[in-house]
C-alpha positions in Angstrom: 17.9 58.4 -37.6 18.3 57.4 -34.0 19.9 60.3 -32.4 17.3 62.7 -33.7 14.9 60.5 -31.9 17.2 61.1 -28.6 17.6 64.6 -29.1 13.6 65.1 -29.4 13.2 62.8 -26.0 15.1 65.5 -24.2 13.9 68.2 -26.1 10.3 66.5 -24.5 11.4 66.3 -21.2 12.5 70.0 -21.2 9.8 71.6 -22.5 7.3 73.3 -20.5 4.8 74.4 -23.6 3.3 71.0 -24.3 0.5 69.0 -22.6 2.3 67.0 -20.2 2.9 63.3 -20.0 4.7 60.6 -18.3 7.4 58.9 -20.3 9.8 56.3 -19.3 13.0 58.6 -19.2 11.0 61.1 -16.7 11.5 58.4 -13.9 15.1 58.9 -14.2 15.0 62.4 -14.5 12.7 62.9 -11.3 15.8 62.0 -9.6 17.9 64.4 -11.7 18.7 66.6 -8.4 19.5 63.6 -6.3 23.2 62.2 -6.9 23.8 59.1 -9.1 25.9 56.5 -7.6 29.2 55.6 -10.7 28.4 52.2 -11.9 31.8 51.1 -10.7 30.5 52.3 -7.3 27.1 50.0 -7.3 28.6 46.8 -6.1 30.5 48.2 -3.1 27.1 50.5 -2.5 25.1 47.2 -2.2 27.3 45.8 -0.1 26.7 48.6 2.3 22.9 48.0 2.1 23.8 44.4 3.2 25.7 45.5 6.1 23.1 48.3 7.4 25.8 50.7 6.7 23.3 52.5 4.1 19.4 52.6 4.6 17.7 51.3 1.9 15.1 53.6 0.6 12.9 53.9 -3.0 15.4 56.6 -3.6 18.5 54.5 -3.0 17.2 51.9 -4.7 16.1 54.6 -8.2 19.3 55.6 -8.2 21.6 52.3 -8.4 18.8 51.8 -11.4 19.3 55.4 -12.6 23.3 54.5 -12.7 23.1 51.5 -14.7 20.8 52.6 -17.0 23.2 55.2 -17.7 26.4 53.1 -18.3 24.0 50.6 -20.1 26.4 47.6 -17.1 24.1 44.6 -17.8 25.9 42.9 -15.0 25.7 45.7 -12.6 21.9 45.6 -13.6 20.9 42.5 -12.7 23.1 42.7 -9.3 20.6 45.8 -8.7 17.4 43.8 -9.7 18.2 40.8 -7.7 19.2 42.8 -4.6 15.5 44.9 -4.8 14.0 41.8 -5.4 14.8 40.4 -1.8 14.1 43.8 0.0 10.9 44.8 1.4 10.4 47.5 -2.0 10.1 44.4 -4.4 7.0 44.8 -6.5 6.7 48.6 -5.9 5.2 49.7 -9.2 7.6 53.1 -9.3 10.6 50.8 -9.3 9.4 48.1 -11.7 8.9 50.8 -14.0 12.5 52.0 -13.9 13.8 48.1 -14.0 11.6 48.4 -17.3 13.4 51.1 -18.5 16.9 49.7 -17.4 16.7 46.8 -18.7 15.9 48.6 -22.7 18.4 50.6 -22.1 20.9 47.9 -21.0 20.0 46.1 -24.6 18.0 43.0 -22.4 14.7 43.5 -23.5 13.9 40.2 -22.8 14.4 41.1 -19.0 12.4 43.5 -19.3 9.9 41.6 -20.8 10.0 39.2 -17.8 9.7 42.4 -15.1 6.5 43.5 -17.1 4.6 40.0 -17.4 5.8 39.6 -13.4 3.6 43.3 -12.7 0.9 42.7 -10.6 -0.1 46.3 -11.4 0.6 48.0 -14.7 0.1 51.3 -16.0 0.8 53.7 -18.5 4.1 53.9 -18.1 4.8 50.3 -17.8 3.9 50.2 -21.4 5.2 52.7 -22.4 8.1 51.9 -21.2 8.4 48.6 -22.6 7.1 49.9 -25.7 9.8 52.0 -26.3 12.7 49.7 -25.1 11.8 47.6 -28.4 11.5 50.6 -30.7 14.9 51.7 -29.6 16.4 47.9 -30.0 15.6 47.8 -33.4 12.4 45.2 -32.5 9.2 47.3 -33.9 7.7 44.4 -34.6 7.0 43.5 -30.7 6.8 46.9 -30.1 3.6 47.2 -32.1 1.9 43.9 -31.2 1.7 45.8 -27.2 -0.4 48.1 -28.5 -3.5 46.0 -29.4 -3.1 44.8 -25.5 -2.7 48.2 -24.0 -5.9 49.2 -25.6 -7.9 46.2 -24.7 -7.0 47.2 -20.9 -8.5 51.0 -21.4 -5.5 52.4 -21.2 -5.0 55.3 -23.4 -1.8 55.8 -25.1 0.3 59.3 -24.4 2.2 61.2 -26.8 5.8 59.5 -25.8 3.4 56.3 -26.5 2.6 57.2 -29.7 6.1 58.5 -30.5 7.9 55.3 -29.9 5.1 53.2 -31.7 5.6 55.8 -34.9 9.8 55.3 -34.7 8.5 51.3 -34.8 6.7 51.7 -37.6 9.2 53.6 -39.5 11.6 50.3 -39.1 8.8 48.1 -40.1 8.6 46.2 -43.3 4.9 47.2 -43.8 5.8 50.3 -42.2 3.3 52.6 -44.4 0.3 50.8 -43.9 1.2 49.9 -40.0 1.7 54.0 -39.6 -1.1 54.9 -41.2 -3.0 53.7 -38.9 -1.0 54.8 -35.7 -1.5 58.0 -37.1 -5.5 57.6 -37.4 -5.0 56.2 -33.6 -3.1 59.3 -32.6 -5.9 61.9 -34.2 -8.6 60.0 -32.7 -6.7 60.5 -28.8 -6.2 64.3 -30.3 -2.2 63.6 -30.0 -1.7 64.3 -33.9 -0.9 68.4 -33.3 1.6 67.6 -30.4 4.9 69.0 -31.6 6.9 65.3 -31.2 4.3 63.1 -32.1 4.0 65.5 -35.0 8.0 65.5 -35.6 7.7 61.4 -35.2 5.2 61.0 -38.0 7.3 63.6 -39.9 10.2 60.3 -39.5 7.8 57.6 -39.6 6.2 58.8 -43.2 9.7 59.6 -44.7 11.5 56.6 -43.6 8.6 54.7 -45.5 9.5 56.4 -48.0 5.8 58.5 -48.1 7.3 62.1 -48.7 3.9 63.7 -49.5 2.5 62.5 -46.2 6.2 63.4 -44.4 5.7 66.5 -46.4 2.4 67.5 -45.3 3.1 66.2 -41.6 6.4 68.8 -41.9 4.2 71.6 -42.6 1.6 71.3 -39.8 4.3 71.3 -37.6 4.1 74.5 -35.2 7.2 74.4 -33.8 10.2 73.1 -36.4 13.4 72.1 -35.1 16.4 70.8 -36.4 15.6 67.3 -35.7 12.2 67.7 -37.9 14.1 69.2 -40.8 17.3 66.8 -41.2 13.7 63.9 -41.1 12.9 65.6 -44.0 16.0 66.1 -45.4 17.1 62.7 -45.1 13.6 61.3 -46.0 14.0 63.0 -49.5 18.3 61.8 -49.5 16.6 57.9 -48.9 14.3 58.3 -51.6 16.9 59.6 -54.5 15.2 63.3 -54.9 18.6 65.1 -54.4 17.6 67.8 -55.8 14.5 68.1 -53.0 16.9 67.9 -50.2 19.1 70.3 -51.2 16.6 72.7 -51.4 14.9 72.0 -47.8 18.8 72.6 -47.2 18.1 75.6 -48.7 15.3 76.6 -46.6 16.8 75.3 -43.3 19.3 77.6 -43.6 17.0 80.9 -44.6 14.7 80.2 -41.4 18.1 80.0 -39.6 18.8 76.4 -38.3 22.1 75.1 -38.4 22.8 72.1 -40.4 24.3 69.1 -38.2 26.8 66.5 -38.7 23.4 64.7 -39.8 22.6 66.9 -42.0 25.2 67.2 -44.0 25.5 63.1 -44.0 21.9 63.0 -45.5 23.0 65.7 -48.3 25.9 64.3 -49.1 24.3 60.8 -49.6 22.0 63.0 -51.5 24.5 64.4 -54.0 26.2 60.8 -54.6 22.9 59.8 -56.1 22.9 62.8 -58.4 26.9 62.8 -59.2 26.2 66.7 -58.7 30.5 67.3 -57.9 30.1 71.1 -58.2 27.2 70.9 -55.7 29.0 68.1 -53.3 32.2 70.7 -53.2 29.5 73.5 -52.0 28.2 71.7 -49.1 31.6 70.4 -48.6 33.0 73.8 -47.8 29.6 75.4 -46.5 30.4 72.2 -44.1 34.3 73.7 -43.2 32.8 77.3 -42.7 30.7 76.2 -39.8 33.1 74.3 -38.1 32.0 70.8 -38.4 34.9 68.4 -37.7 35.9 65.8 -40.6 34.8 62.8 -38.1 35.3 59.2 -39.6 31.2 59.6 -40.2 31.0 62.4 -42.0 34.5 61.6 -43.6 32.8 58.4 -45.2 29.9 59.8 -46.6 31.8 63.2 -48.2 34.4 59.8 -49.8 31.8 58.1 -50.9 30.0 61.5 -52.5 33.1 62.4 -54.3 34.0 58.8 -55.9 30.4 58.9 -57.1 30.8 62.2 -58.3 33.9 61.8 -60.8 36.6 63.1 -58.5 39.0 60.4 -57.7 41.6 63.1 -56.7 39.0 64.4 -54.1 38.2 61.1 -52.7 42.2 60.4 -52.2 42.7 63.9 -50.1 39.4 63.1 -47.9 40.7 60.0 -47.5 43.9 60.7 -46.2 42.6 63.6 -44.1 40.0 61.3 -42.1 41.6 61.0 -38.6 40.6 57.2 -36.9 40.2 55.8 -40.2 37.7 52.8 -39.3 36.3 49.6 -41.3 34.1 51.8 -43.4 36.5 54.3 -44.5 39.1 51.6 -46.0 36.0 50.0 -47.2 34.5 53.3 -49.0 37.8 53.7 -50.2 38.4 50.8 -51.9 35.1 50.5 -53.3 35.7 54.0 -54.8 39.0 52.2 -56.5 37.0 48.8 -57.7 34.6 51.3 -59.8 37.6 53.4 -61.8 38.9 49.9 -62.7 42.3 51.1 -60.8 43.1 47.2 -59.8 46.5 47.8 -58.8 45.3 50.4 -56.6 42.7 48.3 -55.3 45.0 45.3 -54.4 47.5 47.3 -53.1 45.1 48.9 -50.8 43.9 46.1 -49.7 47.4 44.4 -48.5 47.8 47.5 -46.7 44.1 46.9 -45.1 45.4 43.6 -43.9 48.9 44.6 -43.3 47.5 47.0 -40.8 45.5 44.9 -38.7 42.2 45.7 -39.3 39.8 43.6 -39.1 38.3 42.5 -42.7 34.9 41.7 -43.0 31.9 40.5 -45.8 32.3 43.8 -47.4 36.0 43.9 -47.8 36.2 40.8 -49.7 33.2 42.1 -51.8 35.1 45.1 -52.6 38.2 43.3 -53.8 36.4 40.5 -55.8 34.8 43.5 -57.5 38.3 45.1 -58.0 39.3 41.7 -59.3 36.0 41.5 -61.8 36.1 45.0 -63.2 40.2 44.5 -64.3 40.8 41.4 -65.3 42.3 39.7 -62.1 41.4 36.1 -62.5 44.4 34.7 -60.4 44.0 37.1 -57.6 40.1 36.6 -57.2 39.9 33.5 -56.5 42.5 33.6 -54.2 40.7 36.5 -52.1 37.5 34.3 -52.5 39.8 31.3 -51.1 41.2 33.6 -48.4 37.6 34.3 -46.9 37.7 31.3 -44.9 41.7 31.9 -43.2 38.8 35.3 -41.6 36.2 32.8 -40.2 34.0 34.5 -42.8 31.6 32.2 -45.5 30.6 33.7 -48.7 27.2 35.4 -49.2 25.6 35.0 -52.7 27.0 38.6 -53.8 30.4 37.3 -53.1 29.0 34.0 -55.4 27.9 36.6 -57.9 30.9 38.5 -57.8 33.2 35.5 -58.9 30.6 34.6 -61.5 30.9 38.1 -63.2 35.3 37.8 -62.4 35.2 34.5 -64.6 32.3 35.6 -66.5 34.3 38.6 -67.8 37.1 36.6 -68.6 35.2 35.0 -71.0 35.7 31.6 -69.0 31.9 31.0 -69.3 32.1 27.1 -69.2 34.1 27.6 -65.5 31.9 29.8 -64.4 28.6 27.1 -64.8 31.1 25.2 -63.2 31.5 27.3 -60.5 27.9 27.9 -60.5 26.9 23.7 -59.9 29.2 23.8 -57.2 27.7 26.2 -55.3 27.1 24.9 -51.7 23.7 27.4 -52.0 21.3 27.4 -54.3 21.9 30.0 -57.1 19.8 32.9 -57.3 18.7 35.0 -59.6 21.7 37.8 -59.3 24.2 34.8 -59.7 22.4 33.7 -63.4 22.1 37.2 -64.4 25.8 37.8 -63.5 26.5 34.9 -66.5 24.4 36.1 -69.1 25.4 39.5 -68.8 28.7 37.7 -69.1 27.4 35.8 -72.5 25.9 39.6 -73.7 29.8 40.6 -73.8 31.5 37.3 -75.5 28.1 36.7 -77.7 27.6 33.1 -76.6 23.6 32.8 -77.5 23.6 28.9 -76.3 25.1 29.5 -72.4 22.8 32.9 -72.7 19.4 31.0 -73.6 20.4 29.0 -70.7 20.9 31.2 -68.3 18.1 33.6 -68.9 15.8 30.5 -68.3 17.1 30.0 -64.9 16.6 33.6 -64.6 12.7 33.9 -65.6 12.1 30.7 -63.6 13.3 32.8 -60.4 12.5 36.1 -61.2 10.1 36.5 -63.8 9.3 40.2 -62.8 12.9 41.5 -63.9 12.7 43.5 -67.0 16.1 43.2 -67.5 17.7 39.7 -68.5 14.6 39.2 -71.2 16.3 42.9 -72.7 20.0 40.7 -72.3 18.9 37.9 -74.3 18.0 39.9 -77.3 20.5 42.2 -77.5 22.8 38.4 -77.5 20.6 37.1 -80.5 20.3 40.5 -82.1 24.4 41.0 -81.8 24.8 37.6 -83.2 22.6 37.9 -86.0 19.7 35.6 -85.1 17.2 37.7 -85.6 13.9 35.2 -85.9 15.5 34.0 -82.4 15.5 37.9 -81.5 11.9 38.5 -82.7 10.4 35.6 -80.6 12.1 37.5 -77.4 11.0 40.8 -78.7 7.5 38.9 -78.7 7.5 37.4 -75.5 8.6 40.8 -74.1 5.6 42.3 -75.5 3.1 39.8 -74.2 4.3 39.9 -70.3 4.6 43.6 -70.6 8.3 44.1 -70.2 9.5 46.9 -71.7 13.2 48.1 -71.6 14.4 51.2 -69.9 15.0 53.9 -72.1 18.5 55.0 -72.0 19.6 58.8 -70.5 22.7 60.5 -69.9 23.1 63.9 -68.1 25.8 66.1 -67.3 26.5 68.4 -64.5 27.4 72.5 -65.7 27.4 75.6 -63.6 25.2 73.6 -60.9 22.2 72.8 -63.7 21.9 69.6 -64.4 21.3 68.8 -67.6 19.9 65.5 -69.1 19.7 64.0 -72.9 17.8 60.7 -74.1 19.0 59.1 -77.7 18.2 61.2 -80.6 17.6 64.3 -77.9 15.7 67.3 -79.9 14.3 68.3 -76.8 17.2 70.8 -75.9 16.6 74.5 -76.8 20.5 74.2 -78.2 19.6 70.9 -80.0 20.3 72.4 -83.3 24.0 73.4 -81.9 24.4 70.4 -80.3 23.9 67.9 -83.5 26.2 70.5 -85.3 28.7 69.9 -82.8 28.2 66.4 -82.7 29.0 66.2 -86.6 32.3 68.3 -86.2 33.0 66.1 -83.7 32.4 62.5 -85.6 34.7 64.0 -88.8 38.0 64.6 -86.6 37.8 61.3 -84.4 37.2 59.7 -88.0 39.8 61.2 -89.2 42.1 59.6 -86.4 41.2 56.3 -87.4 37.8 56.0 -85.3 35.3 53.5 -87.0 31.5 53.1 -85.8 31.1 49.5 -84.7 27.9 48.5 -85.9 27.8 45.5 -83.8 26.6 48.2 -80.9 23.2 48.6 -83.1 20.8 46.1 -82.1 17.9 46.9 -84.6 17.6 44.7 -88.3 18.3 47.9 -90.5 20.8 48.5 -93.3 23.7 49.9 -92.8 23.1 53.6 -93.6 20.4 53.2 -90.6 22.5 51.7 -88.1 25.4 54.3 -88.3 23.0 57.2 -87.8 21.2 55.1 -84.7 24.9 54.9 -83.6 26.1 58.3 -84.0 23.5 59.5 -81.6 23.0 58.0 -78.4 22.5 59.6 -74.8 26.3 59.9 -74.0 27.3 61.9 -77.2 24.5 64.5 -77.0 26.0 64.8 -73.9 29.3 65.1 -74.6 29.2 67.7 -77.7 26.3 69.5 -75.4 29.3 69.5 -72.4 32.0 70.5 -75.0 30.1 73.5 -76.5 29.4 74.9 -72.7 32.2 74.0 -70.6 35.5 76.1 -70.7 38.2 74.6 -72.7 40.5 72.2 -70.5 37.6 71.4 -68.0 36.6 67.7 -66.9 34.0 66.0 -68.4 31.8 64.4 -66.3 28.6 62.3 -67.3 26.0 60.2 -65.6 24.3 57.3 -67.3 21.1 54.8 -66.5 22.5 52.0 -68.1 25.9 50.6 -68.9 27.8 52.7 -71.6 28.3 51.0 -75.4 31.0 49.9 -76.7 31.4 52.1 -80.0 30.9 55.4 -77.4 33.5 53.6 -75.2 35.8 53.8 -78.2 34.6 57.7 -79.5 35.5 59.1 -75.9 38.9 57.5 -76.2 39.6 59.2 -79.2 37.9 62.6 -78.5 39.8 62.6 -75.2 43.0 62.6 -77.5 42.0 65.2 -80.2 40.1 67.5 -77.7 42.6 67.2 -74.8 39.8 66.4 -72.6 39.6 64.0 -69.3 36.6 62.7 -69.6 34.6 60.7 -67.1 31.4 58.8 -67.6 29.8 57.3 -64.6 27.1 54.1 -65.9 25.2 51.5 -63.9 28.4 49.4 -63.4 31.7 51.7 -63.0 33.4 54.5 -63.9 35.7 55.4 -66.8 37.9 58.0 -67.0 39.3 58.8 -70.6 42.5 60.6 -71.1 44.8 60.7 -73.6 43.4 58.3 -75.9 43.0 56.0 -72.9 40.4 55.0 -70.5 41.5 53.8 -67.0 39.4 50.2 -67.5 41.7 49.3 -69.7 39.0 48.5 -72.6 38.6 45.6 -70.0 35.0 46.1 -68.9 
């Protein structure tokens, strides 16, 4: 979170209850009282310098620096630099410090590099300084290779050191480890109990995903601000534990901080990851009450919240509300439509995206190729993967992976290895496991075998093509084919992920696993489940054994089948929920085919909508229908 960072260097510079150090902004602020030449002004103040028509002075001087580090001019920055470096001030350690400083904030760090290695002199805040300019370009890796040199000089980082060193750290791909031992350096120079160093590790240890050390750093705080609690907040949204930030939420608000437009960002990505609607439409208003405006930003993470929520009719109205609609609204938007399988929707929103003159990037063209995959729309895929080039844009591998899985659902397997050879990059593993998912759905064992052995080759780790291949042999029949993979999976240790569903009632969330007699209304539940099974039977619903992948008779198989994740869940969800209510349930992995085909017909006989959110897409059942189209 970057502005947080901003917000707690002014906070820094403000206060008057910490120890006191020198940081790279205070050189700009010592001139706070003194007036800042505009940055259009600077080149007609210069050339008053030149014609002894304004004396030039380190204060002069500070303030043309001052000036363009404010309007971030490049150009009017290195008019400034050159013109100091001809005067009689050149090499005066004050102003190479704030050429330092200018230069960061100008996005050159380079030339600020160059003013520090040109230093006959530097200090602390030379350093620092450059320290933080590549912490705050998004370089921590060059901001924490000056530390080792700083130290070997004796020089003994300061608080704003350690600060912009920790905000490196929490961008770094080792970050953890790297942090760790910033934070040792920072309790060994007794920095560690300093309100913003403390507030940085707070960042630092929840960016890296550490939330017991962010945790524990949180709660040594002394002084807790708003910035320190949307770190943790958003620390806990990053990691998935929803249900964590919403109560710190909870808690912000009792010790009587108001929630940002940060905050509320961080919960809503929070609540997407849950699928928690009833929740999201909480925060959502909590958000109206306190007068936060529906911005583009906040407008594209409450979108994306409700699409992954269930509520296509929400998403719509937030999405025709947003004011200054920019890339990543049409983007979230039609994303949203690619995962309800509303193609016509999708392709018709895009055509107005390009209609409008907005400029269409990687993401876009993933989003439609999706569109494309999910509903059938051979034709038009490969004419959007065609059009990528009339945008100066070249395919990543998703966008390879994405026309793999369009053909592959299609059951065009031979053009997709096609496609595949053709590739002007190498295939990875995604594009491979795109095809044998593909030969999962149209039972082709002798593309699948081939596949999956591209796919161990390059990614032997992943638990989840080995799981593919023998639910193909297992759906085929082959079972001494299925029993080798069963036995391979068992000597590398891969085990497959055990399948959950959970639904969302009167803000408890509630979560089943196959064969669930767990639940305190289990009993009910199965009861339910049976009344349920006679009426849809009775409407000309027949269990498709091909969905049990286990060498059982028959008897077996239908009771395996009658009880998966999803129907727990649903007769759980039809036994609590008022009658007339939406359905909505979450699961891990991608729903069956034979529940696919119960929810249509309960939908009908129970005049339910119901919608099931799995790994791949959403499907809303009405009416005896589901909005994929039984095309998934």
């Amino acid at each position: 979170m970057r502005k947080p960072h901003k917000l707690l260097l002014h906070s820094l510079l403000r206060s008057r209850n910490t120890r006191p150090y020198t940081s790279p902004a205070s050189l700009t602020t010592s001139a706070a009282a003194n007036p800042v030449p505009a940055t259009s002004a600077v080149h007609s103040d210069l050339d008053l310098l030149d014609a002894g028509e304004l004396a030039p002075t380190p204060r002069v001087y500070h303030g043309f620096i001052t000036a363009c580090a404010q309007s971030k001019n490049l150009g009017d920055a290195r008019r400034v630099h050159t013109h100091l470096a001809s005067s009689r001030f050149a090499g005066d350690a004050f102003l190479d410090n704030s050429l330092i400083h200018m230069y960061c904030k100008c996005g050159s760090v380079v030339e600020a590099q160059n003013v520090f290695d040109g230093m006959r002199r530097k200090d602390m805040v030379s350093w620092t300084s450059l320290i933080a300019g590549y912490a705050q370009n998004d370089m921590p890796a060059e901001a924490i290779n000056m530390l080792p040199g700083m130290l070997k000089r004796r020089l003994k980082p300061n608080g704003f050191t350690f600060a912009s060193l920790l905000k490196a750290a929490g961008t770094y791909s080792s970050g953890s480890s790297i942090g760790g031992q910033i934070h040792a350096l920072a309790v060994k120079c007794d920095w560690h109990e300093d309100v913003y160093v403390g507030s940085a590790l707070l960042d630092m240890y929840a960016r890296c995903g550490r939330m017991d050390m962010a945790t524990a750093a949180f709660d040594k705080l002394d002084s807790k601000n708003g910035v320190s609690w949307n770190a943790l907040i958003s620390g806990f949204s990053r990691k998935g534990d929803g249900e964590t930030a919403l109560k710190v939420f909870a808690e912000m608000q009792r010790n009587g901080f108001e929630a940002t437009h940060f905050t509320y960002s961080s919960l809503f990505n929070a609540i997407a990851g849950l699928g928690a609607l009833e929740q999201g439409k909480w925060v959502h208003a909590h958000m109206i009450k306190s007068g936060q405006k529906l911005t583009a930003f906040l407008g594209n993470t409450i979108l994306d919240m409700y699409a992954k929520s269930g509520s296509m009719v929400d998403t719509k109205k937030v999405f025709d509300r947003v004011d200054n609609k920019d890339l990543v609204t049409w983007n979230s938007m039609l994303t949203a439509l690619a995962q309800y399988g509303l193609r016509q929707e999708a392709v018709a929103h895009f055509e107005e995206m390009r209609k409008s003159g907005i400029y269409l990037n990687q993401i876009s063209f993933l989003c439609i190729l999706t569109a494309c995959s999910h509903g059938g729309l051979v034709k038009e895929g490969k004419r959007y993967f065609d059009m990528m080039k009339e945008y100066n844009l070249e395919p990543e591998i998703d966008h390879y992976v994405t026309v793999v899985d369009l053909l592959g659902r299609a059951g065009l397997l031979n053009y997709a290895l096609v496609f595949i050879f053709k590739m002007p990059i190498e295939p990875t593993a995604a594009v491979w496991g795109a095809l044998l998912a593909a030969c999962r759905t149209h039972k082709n064992a002798k593309v699948g075998q081939f596949a999956a052995d591209r796919v161990f080759e390059l990614n032997p780790d992943d638990s989840g093509p080995p799981v593919l291949l023998y639910n193909i042999y297992a759906s085929t029949g082959q079972w001494d084919a299925a029993a080798r993979v069963r036995k391979m999976m068992k000597a590398t240790g891969v085990k497959k992920e055990p399948a959950c569903s959970w639904v969302e009632i009167e803000n408890s969330v509630h979560m089943f696993v196959a064969s669930d007699d767990a639940h305190p209304r289990a009993e009910e539940i199965y009861k339910m489940w049976d009344e349920i099974s006679m009426k849809i039977r009775k409407e000309g619903y027949v269990p498709d054994m091909d969905y049990v992948l286990l060498h059982v008779d028959d008897q077996e198989r239908e009771a395996n089948l009658q009880y998966h994740s999803e129907k727990i869940a649903l007769a759980f969800a039809l036994i609590q929920m008022p009658e007339g209510a939406t359905i909505r349930i979450m699961k891990n992995i991608r729903i069956c085919g034979d529940c696919h085909s119960a929810f249509r017909y309960i939908s009908e006989v129970y005049k339910r909508e119901i919608v099931v959110r799995d790994t791949n897409r959403f499907h809303h059942f009405s009416n005896g229908s589901c909005s994929c189209g039984d095309y998934w």
